[in-house]
Steps between C-alpha positions, in 0.01 A plus 500: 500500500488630164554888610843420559527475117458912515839515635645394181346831357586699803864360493591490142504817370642902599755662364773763609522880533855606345694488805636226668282492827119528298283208544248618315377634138464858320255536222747541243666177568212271425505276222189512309407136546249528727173689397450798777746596732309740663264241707843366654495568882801498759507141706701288666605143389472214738909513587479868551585665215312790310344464211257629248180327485149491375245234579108466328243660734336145672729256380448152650801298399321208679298449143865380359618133547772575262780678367648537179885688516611585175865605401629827560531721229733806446345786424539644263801243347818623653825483317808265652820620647824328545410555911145362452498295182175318364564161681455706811166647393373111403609435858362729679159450347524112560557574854301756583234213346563238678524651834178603517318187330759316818310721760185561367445068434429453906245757429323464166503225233713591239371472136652592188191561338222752658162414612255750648591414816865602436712819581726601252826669602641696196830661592756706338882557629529895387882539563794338651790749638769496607680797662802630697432441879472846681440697232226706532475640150481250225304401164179287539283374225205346624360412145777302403843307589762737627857497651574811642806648376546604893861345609846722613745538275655160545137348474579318846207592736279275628134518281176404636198299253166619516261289285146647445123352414169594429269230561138467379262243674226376254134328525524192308139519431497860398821573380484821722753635773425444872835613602781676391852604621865647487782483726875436529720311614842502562810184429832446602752749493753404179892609525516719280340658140656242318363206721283274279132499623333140567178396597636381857594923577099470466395162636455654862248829427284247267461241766420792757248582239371123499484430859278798541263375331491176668522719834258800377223586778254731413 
């Protein structure tokens, strides 16, 4: 029962080439946050999509009762825009959260406090673009918060969000990784490059993200 709780690794995390279609990461766009890129493997999350993923040689996650989900972080801190002000970053955090503790309760108890019998799922939300819809050429950051200066000259065409994690799964008894990913995923599609971003453009990648954990089948 508890190996579903890999899925919230295998969702949660992948970032995006520099073109509109990639589903999956180059080196240079990685963050930093997570120790060693280089052990990350190609995979497939439990709804289908591609990610990046590495998993401890011999994990059992059936020695964890428990599960501790801290708050996202940004990594590193990313500066506020007028299309994706700080509000939005609190909210997006919160959500991303509480969506997971929501899925993962009918799996795990959830504590606030680890034991050695808890996994630890550290995350951190590495950029949140938006960008002119059909573009293929256009300015991603994957180390911090970015708006892509990507719109026509009347700044009316449609731009997609893209929201991107790393996600670290920790031993509450050791401290150590067991599990580690990067993927991401992709919002609603805002009017235009003046659109205000909100945490409900985002609301339906992060439950995807969720529910595949709940739904995760090794």
């Amino acid at each position: 029962m508890t190996k579903q709780l890999l899925a919230s690794f295998a969702v949660s995390a992948g970032l995006l080439l520099a073109g509109c279609s990639s589903a999956t990461t180059q080196p240079d766009q990685y963050s930093g946050f997570l120790p060693d890129y280089s052990v990350l493997k190609p995979a497939t999350s439990a709804s289908g999509a591609p990610v990046m993923r590495w998993v401890k040689p011999g994990l059992d996650l059936n020695k964890y009762s428990s599960v501790l989900v801290e708050k996202p972080q940004f990594y590193p801190k990313p500066k506020p825009t007028d299309q994706v002000n700080q509000k939005t970053l609190d909210d997006i955090a919160t959500y991303l959260q509480q969506a997971m503790q929501r899925e993962l309760a009918g799996r795990l108890r959830v504590v606030n406090q680890p034991d050695t019998d808890t996994l630890i799922i550290r995350s951190a939300i590495t950029a949140v673009d938006t960008s002119a819809e059909g573009l293929k050429v256009y300015e991603v950051i994957p180390i911090a918060l970015v708006v892509a200066a990507a719109s026509t000259a009347a700044g009316t065409r449609d731009e997609a969000t893209d929201i991107y994690v790393e996600m670290q799964a920790l031993d509450g008894g050791t401290s150590k990784p067991v599990a580690e990913v990067v993927r991401k995923g992709t919002g609603l599609t805002l009017e235009n490059d003046t659109t205000q971003l909100t945490v409900k453009d985002l609301k339906p990648v992060l439950d995807v993200w969720a529910k595949d954990a709940r739904n995760f089948k090794p």
